[in-house]
C-alpha positions as CSV (number, residue, x, y, z in Angstrom):
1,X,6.1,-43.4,0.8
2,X,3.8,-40.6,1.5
3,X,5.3,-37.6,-0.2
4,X,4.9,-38.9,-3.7
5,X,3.0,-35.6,-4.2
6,X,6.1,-33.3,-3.8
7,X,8.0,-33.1,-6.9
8,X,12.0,-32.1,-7.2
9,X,12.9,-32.4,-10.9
10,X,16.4,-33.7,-11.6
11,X,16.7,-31.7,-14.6
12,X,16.7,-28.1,-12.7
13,X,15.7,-26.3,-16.1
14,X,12.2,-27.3,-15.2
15,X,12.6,-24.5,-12.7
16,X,13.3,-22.0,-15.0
17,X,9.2,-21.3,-16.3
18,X,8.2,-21.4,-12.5
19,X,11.1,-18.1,-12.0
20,X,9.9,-16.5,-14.8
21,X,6.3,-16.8,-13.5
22,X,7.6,-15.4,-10.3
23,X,9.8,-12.5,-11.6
24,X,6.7,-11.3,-13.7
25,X,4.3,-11.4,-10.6
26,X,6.6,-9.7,-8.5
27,X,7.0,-7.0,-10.8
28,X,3.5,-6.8,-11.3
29,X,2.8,-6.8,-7.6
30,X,5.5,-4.0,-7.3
31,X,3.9,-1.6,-10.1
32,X,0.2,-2.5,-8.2
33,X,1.6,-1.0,-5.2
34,X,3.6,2.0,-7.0
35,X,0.1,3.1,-8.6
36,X,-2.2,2.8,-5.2
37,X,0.5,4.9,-3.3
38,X,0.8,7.6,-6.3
39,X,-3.0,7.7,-6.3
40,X,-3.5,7.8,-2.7
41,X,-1.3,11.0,-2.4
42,X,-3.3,12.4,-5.5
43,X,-6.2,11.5,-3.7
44,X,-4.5,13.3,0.1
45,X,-3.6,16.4,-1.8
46,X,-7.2,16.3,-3.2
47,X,-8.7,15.9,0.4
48,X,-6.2,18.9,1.8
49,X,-7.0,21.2,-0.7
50,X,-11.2,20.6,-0.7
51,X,-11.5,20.5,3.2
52,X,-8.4,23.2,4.0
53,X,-10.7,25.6,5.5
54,X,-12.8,23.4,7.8
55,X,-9.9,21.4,8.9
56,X,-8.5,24.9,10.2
57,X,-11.5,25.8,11.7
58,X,-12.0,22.7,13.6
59,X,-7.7,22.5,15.3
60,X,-9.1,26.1,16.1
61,X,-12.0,25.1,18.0
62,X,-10.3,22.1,19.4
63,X,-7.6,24.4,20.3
64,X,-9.9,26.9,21.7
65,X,-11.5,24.4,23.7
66,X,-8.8,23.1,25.0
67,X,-7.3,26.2,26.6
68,X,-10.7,26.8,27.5
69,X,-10.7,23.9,29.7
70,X,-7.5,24.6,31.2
71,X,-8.3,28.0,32.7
């Protein structure tokens, strides 16, 4: 047979390690992503706050231009 490298334990408490393994990855996976989307908003507020001005000043010339062009 060909499939001797697949193995299904009849003893199904062999799977128990291998869930563990898997719960603790997960959670850890979870937290990861928690962290990178706390400090990407830190990091958004950060951006707003530096660059408030020239963000206004540009939607005002984009704005300006835009009106300009439909006249």
């Amino acid at each position: 047979m060909m499939m001797e490298f697949l193995y299904f334990p009849k003893d199904k408490s062999e799977y128990i390690p291998a869930f563990i393994t898997l719960v603790i990855f997960m959670i850890g996976a979870v937290a990861a992503m928690y962290l990178f989307y706390k400090k990407s908003k830190k990091e958004e507020k950060y951006f707003e706050e530096k660059y408030k001005d020239e963000m206004f000043v540009n939607r005002e010339d984009q704005h300006s231009t835009t009106s300009s062009k439909d006249n």
